[in-house]
VMD Tcl script that draws the C-alpha trace (Angstrom):
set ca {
  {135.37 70.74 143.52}
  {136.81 73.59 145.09}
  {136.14 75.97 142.66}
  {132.32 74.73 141.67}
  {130.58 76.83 143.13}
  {131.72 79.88 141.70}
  {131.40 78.21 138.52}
  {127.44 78.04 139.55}
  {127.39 81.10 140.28}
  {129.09 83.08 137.55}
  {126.57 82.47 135.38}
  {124.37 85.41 137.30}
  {127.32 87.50 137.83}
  {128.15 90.57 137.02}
  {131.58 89.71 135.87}
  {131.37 86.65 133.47}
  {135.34 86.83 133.33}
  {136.25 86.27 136.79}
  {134.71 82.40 135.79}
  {138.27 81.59 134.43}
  {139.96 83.00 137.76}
  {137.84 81.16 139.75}
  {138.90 77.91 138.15}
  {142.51 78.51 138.61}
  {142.97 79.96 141.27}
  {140.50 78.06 143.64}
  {137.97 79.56 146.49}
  {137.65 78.84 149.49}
  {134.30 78.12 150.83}
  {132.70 79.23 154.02}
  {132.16 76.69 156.73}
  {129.79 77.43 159.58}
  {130.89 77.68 162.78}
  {128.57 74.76 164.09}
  {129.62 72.48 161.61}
  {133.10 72.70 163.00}
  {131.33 72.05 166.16}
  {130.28 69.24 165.37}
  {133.22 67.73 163.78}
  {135.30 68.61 167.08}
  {132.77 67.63 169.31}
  {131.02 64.57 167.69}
  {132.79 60.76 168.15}
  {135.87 62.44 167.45}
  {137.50 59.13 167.26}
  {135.30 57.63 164.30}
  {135.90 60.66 162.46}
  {138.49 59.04 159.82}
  {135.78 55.82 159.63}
  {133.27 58.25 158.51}
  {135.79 59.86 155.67}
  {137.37 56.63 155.05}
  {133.31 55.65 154.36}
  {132.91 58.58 151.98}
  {136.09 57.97 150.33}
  {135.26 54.03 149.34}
  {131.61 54.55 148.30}
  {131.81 57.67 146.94}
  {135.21 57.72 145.20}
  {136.92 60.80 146.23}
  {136.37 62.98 149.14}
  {135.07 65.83 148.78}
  {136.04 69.57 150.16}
  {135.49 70.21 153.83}
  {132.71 72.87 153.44}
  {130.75 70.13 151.67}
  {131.69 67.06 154.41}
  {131.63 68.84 157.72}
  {127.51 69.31 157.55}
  {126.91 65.42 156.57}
  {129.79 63.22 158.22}
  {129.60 63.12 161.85}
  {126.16 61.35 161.08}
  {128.17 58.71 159.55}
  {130.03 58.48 162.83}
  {127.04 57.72 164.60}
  {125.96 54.94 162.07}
  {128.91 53.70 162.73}
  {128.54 53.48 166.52}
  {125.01 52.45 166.03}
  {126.30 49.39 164.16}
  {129.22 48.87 166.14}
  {126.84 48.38 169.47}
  {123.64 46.78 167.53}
  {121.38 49.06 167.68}
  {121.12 49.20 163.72}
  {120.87 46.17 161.77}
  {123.07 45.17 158.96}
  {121.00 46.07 155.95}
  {119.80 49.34 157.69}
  {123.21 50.32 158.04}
  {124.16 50.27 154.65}
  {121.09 51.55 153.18}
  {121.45 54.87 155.59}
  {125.26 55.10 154.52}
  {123.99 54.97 150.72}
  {121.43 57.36 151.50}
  {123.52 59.39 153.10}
  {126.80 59.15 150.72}
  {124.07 60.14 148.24}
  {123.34 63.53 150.03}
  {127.38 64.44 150.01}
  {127.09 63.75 146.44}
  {124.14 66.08 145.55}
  {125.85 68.77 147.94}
  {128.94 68.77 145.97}
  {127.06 68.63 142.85}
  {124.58 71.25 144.13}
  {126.30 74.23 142.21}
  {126.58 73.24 139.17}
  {122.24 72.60 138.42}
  {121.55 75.09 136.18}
  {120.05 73.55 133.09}
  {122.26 76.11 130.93}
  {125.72 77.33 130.99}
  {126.17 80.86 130.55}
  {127.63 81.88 126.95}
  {130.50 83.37 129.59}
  {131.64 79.84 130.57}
  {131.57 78.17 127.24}
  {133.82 81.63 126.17}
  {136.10 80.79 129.06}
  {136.14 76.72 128.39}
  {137.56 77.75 124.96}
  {140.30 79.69 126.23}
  {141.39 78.68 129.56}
  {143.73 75.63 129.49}
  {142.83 75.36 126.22}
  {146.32 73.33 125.51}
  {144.96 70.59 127.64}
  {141.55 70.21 125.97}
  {141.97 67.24 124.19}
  {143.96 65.26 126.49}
  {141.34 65.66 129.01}
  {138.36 64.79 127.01}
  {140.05 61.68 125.79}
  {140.69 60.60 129.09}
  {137.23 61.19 130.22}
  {136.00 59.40 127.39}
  {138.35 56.59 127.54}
  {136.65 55.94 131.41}
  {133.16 56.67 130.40}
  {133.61 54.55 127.17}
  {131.66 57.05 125.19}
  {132.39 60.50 124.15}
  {130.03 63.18 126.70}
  {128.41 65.82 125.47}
  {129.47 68.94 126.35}
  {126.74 70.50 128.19}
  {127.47 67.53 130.55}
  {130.94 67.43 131.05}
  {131.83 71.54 130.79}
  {132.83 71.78 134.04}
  {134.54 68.41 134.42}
  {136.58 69.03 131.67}
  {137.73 72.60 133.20}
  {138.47 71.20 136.82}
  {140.34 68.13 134.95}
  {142.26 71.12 132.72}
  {143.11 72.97 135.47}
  {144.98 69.65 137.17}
  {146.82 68.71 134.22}
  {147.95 72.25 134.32}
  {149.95 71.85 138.02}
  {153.11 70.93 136.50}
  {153.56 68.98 140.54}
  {151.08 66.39 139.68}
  {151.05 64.05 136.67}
  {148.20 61.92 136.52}
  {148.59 58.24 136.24}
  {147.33 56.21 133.18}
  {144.64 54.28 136.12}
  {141.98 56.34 136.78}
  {142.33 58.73 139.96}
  {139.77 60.06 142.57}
  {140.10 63.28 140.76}
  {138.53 61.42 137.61}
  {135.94 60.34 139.49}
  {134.70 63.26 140.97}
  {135.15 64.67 137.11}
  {132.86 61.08 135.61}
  {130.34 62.17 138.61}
  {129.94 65.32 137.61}
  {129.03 64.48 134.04}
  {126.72 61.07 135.01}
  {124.80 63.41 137.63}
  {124.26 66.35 135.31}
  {123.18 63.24 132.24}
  {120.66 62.56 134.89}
  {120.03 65.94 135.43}
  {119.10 67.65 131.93}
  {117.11 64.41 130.80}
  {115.12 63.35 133.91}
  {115.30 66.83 136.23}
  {116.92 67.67 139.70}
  {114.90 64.87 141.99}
  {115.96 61.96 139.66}
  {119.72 63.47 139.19}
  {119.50 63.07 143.44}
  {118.46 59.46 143.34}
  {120.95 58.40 140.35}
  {123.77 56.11 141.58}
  {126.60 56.66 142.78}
  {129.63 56.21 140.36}
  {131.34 53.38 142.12}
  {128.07 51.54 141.93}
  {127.86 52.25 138.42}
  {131.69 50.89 138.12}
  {130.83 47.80 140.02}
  {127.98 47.15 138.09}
  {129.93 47.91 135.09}
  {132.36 44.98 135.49}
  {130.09 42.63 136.76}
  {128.67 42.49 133.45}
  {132.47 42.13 132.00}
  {132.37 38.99 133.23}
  {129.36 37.39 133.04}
}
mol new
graphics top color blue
foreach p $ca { graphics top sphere $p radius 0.5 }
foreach p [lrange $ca 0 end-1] q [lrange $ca 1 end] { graphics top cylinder $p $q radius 0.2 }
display resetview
């Protein structure tokens, strides 16, 4: 979510208001200079295996500045697995693990246990036109309708893509509403059973899979 971590932080800014800019207009992040090291430097030529790994368990991928720290590790599972050196079940419980830590990074800004009266001022008016149609879509995929202290920020970053008049979303669901559903399922996690449990929860494709499975049965 390119814009969550100002939304994070706004809530001990000194300007409240520039919350709604932030949203809409999209910050970059900073990315350190040795992460871009790495990236150029590290099994360059597994470096779309790692995304494409990130991409099928996690959903979506997710900005750069969040990535670059985390994937070339991936890369090296991937070698690791590739020559034998890492059995089967290892492997996939390190990429788990490790999808798992992209996850909490990209969910990292948006902890705080309480939005700032500034945000919920700024959910009311920004996008406002596109309120309902993006809380019934999030509800139709979640099957349930979230509470708002959960799905705040979701619901703005879904707003503000239903607003670029480029993109219309498709009536399947999209990695953008995934990254929105994991946003809401981690911060569930997160207000009832704290930070370290919110870290562990799975990931959303799991909970999909899992979902279905039952479906059938």
């Amino acid at each position: 979510m390119a814009w969550l971590q100002d939304a994070g932080e706004i809530q001990y800014s000194s300007k409240p208001s520039d919350f709604a800019e932030a949203v809409t207009e999209g910050r970059l992040h900073a990315i350190h200079w040795d992460d871009f090291i790495a990236d150029a430097t590290t099994l360059t030529h597994l470096r779309e295996t790692g995304r494409g790994l990130i991409e099928i368990n996690l959903g979506y991928l997710p900005p750069d500045d969040v990535m670059l720290p985390y994937e070339p590790y991936l890369r090296a599972l991937v070698q690791g697995y590739w020559q034998g050196t890492i059995a089967e079940d290892d492997f996939f419980q390190q990429v788990e693990h490790h999808i798992k830590i992209i996850r909490n990074a990209d969910m990292k800004h948006n902890v705080s246990p309480v939005y700032d009266d500034a945000i919920y001022k700024n959910y009311n008016k920004t996008f406002s036109t596109y309120g309902y149609a993006v809380k019934d879509r999030l509800t139709r995929f979640l099957g349930y309708v979230p509470q708002l202290e959960h799905s705040l920020i979701a619901e703005m970053w879904m707003r503000d893509i239903m607003a670029d008049d480029t993109y219309h979303l498709p009536e399947e669901m999209t990695p953008d509403d995934i990254r929105a559903l994991t946003l809401i399922k981690y911060r569930e996690f997160l207000l009832k059973d704290g930070q370290a449990e919110a870290d562990k929860s799975p990931l959303l494709t799991d909970m999909i899979a899992t979902a279905a499975l039952k479906q059938r049965q």
